[in-house]
N, C-alpha and C positions, 0 to 999 in steps of 0.2 A: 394276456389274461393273468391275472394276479390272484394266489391262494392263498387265505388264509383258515387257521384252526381260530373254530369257536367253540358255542355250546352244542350246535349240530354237525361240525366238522371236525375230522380229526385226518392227519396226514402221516404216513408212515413210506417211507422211503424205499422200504423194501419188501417181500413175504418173513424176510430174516427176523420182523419184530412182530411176525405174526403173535408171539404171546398175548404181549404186549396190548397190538389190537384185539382181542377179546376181552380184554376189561375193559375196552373204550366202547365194545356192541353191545356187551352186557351191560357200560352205563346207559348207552344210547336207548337201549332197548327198555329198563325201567323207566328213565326219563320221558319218552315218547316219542323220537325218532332221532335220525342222522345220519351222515354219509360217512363213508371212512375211504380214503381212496392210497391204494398201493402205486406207490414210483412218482410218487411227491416229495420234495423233502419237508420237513418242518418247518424250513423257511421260508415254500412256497414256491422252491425249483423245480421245474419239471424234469425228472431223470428218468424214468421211464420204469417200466417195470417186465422184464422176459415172463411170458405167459404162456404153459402149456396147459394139456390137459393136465397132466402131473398137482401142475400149481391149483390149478381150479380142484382138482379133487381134495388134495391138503385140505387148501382153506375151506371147501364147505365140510368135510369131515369130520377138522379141527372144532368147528362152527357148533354141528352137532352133536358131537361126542364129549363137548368138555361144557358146552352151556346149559342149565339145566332151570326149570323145563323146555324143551328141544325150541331152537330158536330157526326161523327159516327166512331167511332174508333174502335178498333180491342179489344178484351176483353176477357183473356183467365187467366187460371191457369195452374199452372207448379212446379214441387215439384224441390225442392233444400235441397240438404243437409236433407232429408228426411221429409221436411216440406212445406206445401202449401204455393205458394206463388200467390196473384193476377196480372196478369198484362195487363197495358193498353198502347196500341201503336196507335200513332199519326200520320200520314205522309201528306204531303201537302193539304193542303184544298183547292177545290176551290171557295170558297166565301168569300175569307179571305175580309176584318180583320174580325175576333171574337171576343166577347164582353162576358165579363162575369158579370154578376149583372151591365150593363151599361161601362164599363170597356174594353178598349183593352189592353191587355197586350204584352209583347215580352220576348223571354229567352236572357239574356245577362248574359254569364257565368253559376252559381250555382245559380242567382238571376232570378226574372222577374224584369221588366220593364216597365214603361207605352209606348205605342205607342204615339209620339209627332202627332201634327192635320198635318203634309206635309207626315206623314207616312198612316196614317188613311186614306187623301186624294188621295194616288196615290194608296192604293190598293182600292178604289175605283172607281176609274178610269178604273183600269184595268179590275175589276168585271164586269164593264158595257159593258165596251168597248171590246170585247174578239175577233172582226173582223180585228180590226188593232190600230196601237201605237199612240201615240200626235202625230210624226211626218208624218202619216198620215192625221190628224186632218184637217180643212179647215181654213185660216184665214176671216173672213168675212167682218172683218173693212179694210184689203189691198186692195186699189183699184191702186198703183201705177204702176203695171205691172214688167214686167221682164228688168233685164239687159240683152240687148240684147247680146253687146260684151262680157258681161261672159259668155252668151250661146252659141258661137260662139267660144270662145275659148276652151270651157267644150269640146265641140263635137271634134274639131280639134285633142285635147290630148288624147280623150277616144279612139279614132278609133289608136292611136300610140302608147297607154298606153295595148287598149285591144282588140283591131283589132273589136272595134265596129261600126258596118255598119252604116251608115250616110246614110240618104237621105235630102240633104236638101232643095230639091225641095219639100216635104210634112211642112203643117204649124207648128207654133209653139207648140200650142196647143197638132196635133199628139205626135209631138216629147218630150214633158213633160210629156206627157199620160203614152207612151212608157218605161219612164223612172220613173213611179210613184210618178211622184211629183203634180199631179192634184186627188181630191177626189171628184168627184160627178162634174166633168169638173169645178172645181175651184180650184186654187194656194192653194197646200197643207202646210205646217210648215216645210217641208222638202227642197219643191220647194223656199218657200221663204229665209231660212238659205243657199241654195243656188245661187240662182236669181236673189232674189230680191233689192229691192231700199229702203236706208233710213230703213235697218232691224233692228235698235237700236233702232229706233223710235217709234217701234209697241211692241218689246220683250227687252227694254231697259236691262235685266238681260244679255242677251246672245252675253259676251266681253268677253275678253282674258287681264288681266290683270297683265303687267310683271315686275318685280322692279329689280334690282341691289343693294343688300345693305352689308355697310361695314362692316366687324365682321361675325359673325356665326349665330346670330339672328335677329327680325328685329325690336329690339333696335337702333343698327346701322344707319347710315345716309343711306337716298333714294339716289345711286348715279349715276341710271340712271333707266328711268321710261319709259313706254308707254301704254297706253290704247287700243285696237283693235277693233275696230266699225267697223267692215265689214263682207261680206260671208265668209263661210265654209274657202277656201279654202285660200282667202291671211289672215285670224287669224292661220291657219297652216306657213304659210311662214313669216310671220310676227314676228311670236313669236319665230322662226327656228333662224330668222338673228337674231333675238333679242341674245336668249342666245351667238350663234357664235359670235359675236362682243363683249362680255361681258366675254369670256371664253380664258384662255390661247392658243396659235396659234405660235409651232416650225416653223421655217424656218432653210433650209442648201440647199447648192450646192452639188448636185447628183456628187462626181468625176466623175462615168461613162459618163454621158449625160452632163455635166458643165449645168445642169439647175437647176432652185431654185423649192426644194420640199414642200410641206408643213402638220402641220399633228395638227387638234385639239388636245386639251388635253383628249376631251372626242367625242368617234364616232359620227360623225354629224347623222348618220342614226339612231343611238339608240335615239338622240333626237327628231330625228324627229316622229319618231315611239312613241315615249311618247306622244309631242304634239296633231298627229293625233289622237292617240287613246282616248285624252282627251276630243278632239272636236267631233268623231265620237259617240262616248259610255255617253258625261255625260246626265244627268237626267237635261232634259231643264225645266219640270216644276218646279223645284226647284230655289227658287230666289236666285240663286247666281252665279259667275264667274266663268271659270278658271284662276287659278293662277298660273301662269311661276316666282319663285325665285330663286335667283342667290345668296348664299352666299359665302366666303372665303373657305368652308370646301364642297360644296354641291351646287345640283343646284336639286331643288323641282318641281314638274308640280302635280297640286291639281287640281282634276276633280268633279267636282258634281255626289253626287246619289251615291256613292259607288258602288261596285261591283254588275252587274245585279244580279236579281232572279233568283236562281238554281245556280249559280256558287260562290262557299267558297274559304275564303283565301288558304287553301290548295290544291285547284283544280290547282291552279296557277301553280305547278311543277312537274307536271303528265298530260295526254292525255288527254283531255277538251272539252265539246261543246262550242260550238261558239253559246253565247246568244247574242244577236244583240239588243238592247236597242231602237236602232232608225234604223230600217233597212233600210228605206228609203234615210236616211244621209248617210250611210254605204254604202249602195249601189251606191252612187254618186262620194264618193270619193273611192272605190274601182274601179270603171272607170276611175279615173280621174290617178292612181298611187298613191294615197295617203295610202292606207293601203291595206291588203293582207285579206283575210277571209282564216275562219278556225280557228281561235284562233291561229295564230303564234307569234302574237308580244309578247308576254313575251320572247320567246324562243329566238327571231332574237334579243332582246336586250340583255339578257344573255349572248349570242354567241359572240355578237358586243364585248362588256365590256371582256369579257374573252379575245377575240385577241388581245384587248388594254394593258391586262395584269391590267385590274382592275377587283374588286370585282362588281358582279351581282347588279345589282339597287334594292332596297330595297322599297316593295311594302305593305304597309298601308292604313287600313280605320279608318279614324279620320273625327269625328263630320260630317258624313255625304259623306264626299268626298273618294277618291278613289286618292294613296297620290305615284306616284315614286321619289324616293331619288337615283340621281346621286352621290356618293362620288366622290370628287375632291381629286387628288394626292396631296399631300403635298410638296411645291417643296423648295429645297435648291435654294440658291444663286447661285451654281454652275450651277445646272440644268436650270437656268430661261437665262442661255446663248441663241440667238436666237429667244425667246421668244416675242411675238409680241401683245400679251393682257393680263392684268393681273388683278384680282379679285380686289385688294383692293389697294385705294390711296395710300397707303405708299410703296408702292410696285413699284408706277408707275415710277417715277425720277430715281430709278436706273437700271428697266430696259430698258425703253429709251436708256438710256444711253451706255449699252451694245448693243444699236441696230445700233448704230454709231459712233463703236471702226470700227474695220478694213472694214467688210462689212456695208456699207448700202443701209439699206431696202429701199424700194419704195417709201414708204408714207416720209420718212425722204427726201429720193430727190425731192419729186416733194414739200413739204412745201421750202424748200428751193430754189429751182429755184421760186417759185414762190414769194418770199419773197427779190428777188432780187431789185423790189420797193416796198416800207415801203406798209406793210398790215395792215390793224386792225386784231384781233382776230377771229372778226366774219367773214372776209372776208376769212380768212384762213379756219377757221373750215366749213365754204361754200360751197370753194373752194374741201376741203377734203368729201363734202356731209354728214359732222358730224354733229349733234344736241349735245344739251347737253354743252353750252359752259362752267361751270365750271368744270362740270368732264374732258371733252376734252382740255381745255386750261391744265390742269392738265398732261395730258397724252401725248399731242403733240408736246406742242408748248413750255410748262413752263424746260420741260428737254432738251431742243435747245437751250434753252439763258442758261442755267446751267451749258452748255456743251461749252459755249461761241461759239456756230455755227450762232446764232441768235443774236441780241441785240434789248431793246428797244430804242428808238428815244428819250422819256423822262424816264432819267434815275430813279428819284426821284419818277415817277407816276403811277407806275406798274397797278393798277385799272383806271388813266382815262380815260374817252371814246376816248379821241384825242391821245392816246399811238399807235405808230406803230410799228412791230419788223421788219428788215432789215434783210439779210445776212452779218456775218462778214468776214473779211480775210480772217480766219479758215475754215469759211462753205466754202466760195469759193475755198481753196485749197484742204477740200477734196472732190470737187467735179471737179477741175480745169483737173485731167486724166477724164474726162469722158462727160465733158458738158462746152462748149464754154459759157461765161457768157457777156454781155456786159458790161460796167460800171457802179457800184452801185450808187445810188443816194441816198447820206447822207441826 
């Protein structure tokens, strides 16, 4: 039989380093369980361990006299290879954290660890609070009340989403009750992440922050950006369009049906299912965002708080509880359509990415968060035929350009009819409901005049603010089968 130390094992040769072993129980014991065995060595020799009652009284003494709050583990002997061995088993505490000589620790690997004070503090939290979560919590400084028409809308979709009864002839009040987002008949943390008004104001942390940048890392230029200050449910749709606009986007003509198909490059529903699950599961008392990135190779969603308590990276690919972080939240957007319970979304994203005929999303806890990795396909020149978004600037100009060879696209006809009198830039990208006008002038308008479909009005002043771009000849004729134009005004 061969022993090794890991993140639930630990081996001490003797009682001699019994110190020692107590900051391995106390890491064991915050982390959530482990064996510790006496007359091991570190290398995995069995040398045995002399065992009196002496010994056994030390070590659980030791146990409870220096762990604090009082730790009671399990404490037994067992012969191996024909020799006593001590051992000590640990399994979840409820008073966590544990402190040992003043000290919390945590196992991270073959090592411990200190507990940082946002760790110490949330199982804190938890100790005290064992009735219900923060997003049960009460806010007591809100005094702005509810959004009504979000509430109005919530009920409309929940009753379509989950055939949930409505009475809306009962008050507000009932109806928040109902649906747990009041604690003690005042706007709970839930209700207001929901609800309410001006919710950046009071939990400034609690944004969805989403970047576009060029390259594989985020050295790269920002090249296209947005912040998300609002409820639950448009930082879920918010950050949804965000990536889909940002992400490559096939088009073709169905022969069957002559109608035009379309197909992301990556399941709109796997992202959405990352988003939700980002919003519904992160750890809000932790000061920090979610983060939506978009690189050349990849598209990120970083969620705060890591993975709840009781559920390990490897639960993730086998039959799982469904620990609910914020059930309250949870339960709102599971009425609403936004996520599923049970613990399905790992699996409906796997499933998703395998029909796409890509690799499974790649699931990560780093410095705290709770990290899915979309890999992006790598696409040839040839493949980027049709293509209608594409990750990075250098990218952009030629496939434009493919997008107004034989067929074109929507967005190419309607800039060009409209550019039939001289436009600014920003009147165009306006017109198109775009933000962003140096990525998008990049992307729209710069591969038009390249293509000589466009022109500007000053040839020499490509930047100044009094440049207009017009239809030329060319745009007109290829639009001339298909859209009557009146005469251009040079």
């Amino acid at each position: 039989m061969r022993f090794r130390e890991s993140e639930k094992a630990e081996l001490k040769k003797s009682t001699a380093e019994l110190k020692q072993a107590l900051e391995d129980l106390c890491a064991f014991a915050n982390t959530g369980q482990g064996t510790l065995c006496f007359g091991i060595s570190d290398k995995g020799e069995i040398v045995g361990q002399e065992i009196s009652d002496n010994t056994l009284k030390r070590v659980s003494t030791s146990i409870l006299s220096l762990i604090e709050p009082r730790l009671y583990p399990n404490i037994y002997t067992q012969k191996i290879e024909g020799k006593d061995i001590l051992i000590v088993e640990v399994k979840n505490g409820p008073e966590r954290p544990y402190f040992y000589k003043g000290k919390a620790y945590k196992r991270v690997g073959t090592t411990n660890a200190y507990l940082s004070r946002y760790e110490i503090e949330k199982y804190l939290y938890e100790r005290e609070n064992p009735a219900y979560r923060f997003d049960k919590t009460t806010v007591k400084e809100y005094k702005a009340g509810v959004a009504a028409k979000t509430l109005k809308w919530f009920l409309k979709k929940a009753k379509e989403e989950r055939n949930l009864p409505v009475n809306l002839s009962e008050s507000r009040n009932i109806i928040l009750g109902k649906l747990g987002l009041l604690t003690q008949d005042k706007l709970n943390f839930a209700g207001l992440m929901a609800f309410g008004k001006e919710i950046q104001r009071h939990f400034p942390d609690t944004i969805v922050k989403c970047a576009l940048f060029e390259g594989i890392d985020k050295t790269g230029r920002i090249l296209d950006h947005i912040e998300i200050k609002d409820n639950i449910f448009n930082q879920i749709d918010y950050a949804e369009n965000f990536i889909l606009r940002n992400i490559r986007k096939s088009a073709w003509i169905n022969p069957q049906t002559a109608r035009r198909e379309e197909q992301y490059e990556l399941p709109y529903l796997a992202i959405r299912e990352a988003v939700a699950n980002a919003v519904a599961h992160r750890d809000y008392r932790m000061p920090s965002h979610i983060d939506v990135a978009i690189f050349d190779d990849r598209v990120e969603v970083w969620s705060p708080g890591g993975l709840p308590l009781g559920i390990e990276m490897k639960d993730l690919f086998k039959k799982h509880i469904s620990v609910l972080r914020n059930p309250a939240i949870a339960e709102v957007l599971f009425l609403a359509g936004y996520i599923e319970r049970w613990g399905t979304g790992i699996d409906k994203m796997n499933g998703l990415m395998q029909e796409y005929e890509l690799p499974i999303p790649e699931y990560e806890e780093i410095s705290g968060s709770f990290v899915v990795v979309f890999r992006r396909k790598e696409v040839s020149a040839e493949d980027r035929l049709g293509t209608e978004s594409v990750p990075s600037l250098s990218q952009v100009g030629e496939q434009v350009g493919e997008q107004v060879g034989e067929q074109v696209g929507e967005q190419v006809f309607s800039i060009l009819k409209f550019c039939n009198l001289p436009r600014a830039k920003k009147a165009i990208l306006a017109h198109l409901n775009l933000s962003n006008v140096y990525l998008n002038y990049k992307r729209n308008i710069y591969p038009l005049v390249k293509k000589e479909l466009l022109k500007m009005t000053i040839s020499d002043k490509p930047q100044s603010s009094k440049q207009r771009y017009v239809i030329t000849e060319k745009g007109r004729g290829l639009l001339g089968r298909n859209l009557e134009l009146p005469p251009s005004i040079s």
